[in-house]
N, C-alpha and C positions, 0 to 999 in steps of 0.2 A: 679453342676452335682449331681444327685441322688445318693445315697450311694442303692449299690447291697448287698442284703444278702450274697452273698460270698465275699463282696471284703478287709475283713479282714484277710483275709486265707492268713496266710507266706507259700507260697509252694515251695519255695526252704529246708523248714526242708524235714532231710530224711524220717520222717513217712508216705511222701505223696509222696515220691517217685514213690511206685508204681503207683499212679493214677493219677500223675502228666501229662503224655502229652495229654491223655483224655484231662487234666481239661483245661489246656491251649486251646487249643481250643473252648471251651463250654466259659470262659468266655468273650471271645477277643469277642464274636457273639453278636449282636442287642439284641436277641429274644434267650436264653440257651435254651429253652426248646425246640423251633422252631429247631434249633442247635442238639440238641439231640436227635430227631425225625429221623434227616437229616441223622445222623451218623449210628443210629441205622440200617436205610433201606439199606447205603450202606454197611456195614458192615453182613448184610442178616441176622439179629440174630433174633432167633426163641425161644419160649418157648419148652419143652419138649414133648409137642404135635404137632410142627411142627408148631405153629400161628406165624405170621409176632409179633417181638415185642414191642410196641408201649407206649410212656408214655405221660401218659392221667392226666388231673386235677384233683384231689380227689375229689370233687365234684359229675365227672362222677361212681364213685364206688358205685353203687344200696346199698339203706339203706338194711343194714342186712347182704350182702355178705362178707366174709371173705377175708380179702387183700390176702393169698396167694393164695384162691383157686379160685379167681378172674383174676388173673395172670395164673394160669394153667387152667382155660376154656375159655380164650378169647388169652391172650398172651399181655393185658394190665395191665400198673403197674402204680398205682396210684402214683401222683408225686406233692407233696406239696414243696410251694416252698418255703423250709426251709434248713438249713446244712445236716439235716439226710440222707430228702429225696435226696440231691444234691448229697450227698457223694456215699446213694446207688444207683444214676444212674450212676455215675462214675465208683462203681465197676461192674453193669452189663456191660458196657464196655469195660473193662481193662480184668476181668476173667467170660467172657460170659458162658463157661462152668460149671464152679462149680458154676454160681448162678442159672443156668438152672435145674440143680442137687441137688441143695438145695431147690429148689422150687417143685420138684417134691417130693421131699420128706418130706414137708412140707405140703402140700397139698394131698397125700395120706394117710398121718398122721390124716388130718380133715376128709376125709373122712369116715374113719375109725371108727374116737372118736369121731367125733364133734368138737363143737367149748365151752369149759368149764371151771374153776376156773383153771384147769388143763393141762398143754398142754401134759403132758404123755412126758417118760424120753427120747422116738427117736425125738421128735417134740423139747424139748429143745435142746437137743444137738444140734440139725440142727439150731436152733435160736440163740443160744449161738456162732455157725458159723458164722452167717450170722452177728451180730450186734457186734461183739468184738474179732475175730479173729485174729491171725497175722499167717501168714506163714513161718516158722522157716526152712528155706532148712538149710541141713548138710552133710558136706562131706564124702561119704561113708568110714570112714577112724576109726583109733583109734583114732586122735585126736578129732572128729567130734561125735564118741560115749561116751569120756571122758566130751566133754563141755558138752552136752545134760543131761549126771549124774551127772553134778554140779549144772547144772538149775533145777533138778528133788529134788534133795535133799538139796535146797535152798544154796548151796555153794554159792553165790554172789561171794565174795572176788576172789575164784578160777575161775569163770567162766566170770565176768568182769574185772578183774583186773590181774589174773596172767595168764587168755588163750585170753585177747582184742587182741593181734594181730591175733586170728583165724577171728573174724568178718570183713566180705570183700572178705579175702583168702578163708577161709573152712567153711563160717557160714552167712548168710544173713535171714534181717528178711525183711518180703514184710508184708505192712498192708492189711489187705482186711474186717475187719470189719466195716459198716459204721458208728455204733455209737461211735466205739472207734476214727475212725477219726475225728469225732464231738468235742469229748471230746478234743482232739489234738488243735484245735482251739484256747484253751487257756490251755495252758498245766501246768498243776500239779503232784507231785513228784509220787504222792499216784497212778497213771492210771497205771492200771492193766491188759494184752491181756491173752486169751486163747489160746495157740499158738498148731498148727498143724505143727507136723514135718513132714517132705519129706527129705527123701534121694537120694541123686545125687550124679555122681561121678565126680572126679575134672576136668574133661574140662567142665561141667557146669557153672564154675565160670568165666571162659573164654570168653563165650558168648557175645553177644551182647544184650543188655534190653529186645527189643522184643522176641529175641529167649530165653530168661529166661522167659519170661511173657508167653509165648506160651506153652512153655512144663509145666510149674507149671499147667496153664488151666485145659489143657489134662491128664496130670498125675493125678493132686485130682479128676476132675471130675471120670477118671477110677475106682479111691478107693471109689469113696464115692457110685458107684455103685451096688457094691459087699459087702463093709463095715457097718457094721451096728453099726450105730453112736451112742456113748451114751457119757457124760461126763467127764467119766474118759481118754477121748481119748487127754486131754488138760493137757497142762504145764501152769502153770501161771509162768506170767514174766513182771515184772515191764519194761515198756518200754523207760524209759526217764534212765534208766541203762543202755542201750545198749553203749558201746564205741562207742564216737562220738554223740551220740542223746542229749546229754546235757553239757551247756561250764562248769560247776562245777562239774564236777566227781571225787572228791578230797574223802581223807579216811573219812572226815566227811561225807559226802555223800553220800556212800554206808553203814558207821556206824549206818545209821536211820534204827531201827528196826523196826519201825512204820511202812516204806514201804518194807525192805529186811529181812524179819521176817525168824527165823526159820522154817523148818519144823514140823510140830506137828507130835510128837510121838503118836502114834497108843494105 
């Protein structure tokens, strides 16, 4: 039997959680792309101009046109059939809305500027979303603003070791960057997400998967409307830290400064 560019992927780890029942369906199919076409139409997902969303062979992307802004004037996404492209068709699935939103704001970015050495600081931020994000919901609580200022001022020790029972109960990370899930593929200590907080209040945690993936959707898409995205709006967070994301999570372990570095003083 042929070996499938995805069929190395452990997707029982959590990092693939969120895009996990997507994916299970996409690979079980003949034809994933066929398969993703299929899902797309009934699922009725639209680009930000209202186009049917459709993904197409990189090939079809006219020499010269820019990938997002070929996406926002037709509502087709070029789709090679690699882990990136696989992962970011997973996420337009899984969080139809905020890539609708990231795309829009991507693509008025080019507009704007062009396309140059430069993508200008709103166009990175939005890129920095799109390719390495993790989704950090936190329980609108004190316990939930205490971890968030451990992970801000690189407290490790505190934040994975003396508050891991908040992760699950008052704290989940959902992946949604698709190069970071690439990276995830063969996972190393050093993988690093830009993480977007959301605040929720504790029957969030309650929920059922979909109704977590729904409202997270809805909710970023909302901010990222209004919000005007630059950089500094990220926590970096070694992900193979998280309680639970890795079987050696021993004091050696979080002792590598290499990966759980201090904060640099200003």
């Amino acid at each position: 039997m042929t070996m499938r560019f995805y069929d190395g992927i452990d997707w029982p780890q959590a990092w693939y959680a969120a895009v996990g029942p997507q994916a299970a369906s996409l690979i079980a199919a003949d034809d994933w792309r066929a398969h993703l076409n299929q899902c797309a139409s009934q699922m009725h997902l639209q680009n930000h101009s209202g186009l049917p969303l459709q993904f197409i062979p990189q090939e079809e992307l006219p020499e010269g046109s820019a990938y997002e802004a070929h996406i926002s004037a037709t509502g087709k996404v070029p789709t090679r059939e690699n882990l990136h492209d696989f992962f970011n068709a997973l996420v337009w699935l899984t969080f139809p809305k905020i890539k609708r939103q990231l795309n829009a704001l991507q693509s008025a970015q080019i507009a704007t500027l062009g396309i140059g050495k430069s993508r200008g600081p709103a166009r990175d931020a939005a890129t920095i979303f799109d390719e390495n994000a993790a989704i950090l919901v936190l329980e609108d609580s004190e316990e939930g603003r205490s971890l968030l200022e451990n992970l801000r001022q690189h407290q490790w020790q505190a934040a994975f070791v003396a508050q891991a029972e908040l992760f699950g109960s008052k704290a989940e990370v959902w992946g949604f960057g698709h190069a970071l899930m690439e990276k995830l593929v063969k996972p190393y200590k050093a993988i690093t997400a830009h993480t977007w907080v959301v605040w929720a209040d504790a029957p969030f945690f309650t929920l059922e998967w979909d109704a977590k993936r729904a409202w997270l959707d809805h909710q970023i898409a909302e901010k990222l409307l209004t919000h005007d995205l630059s950089t500094a709006d990220y926590t970096p967070l070694p992900v193979l830290g998280i309680p639970g994301w890795w079987p050696t999570q021993d004091a050696a372990f979080y002792a590598d400064t290499s990966v759980f570095r201090a904060k640099r003083s200003r």
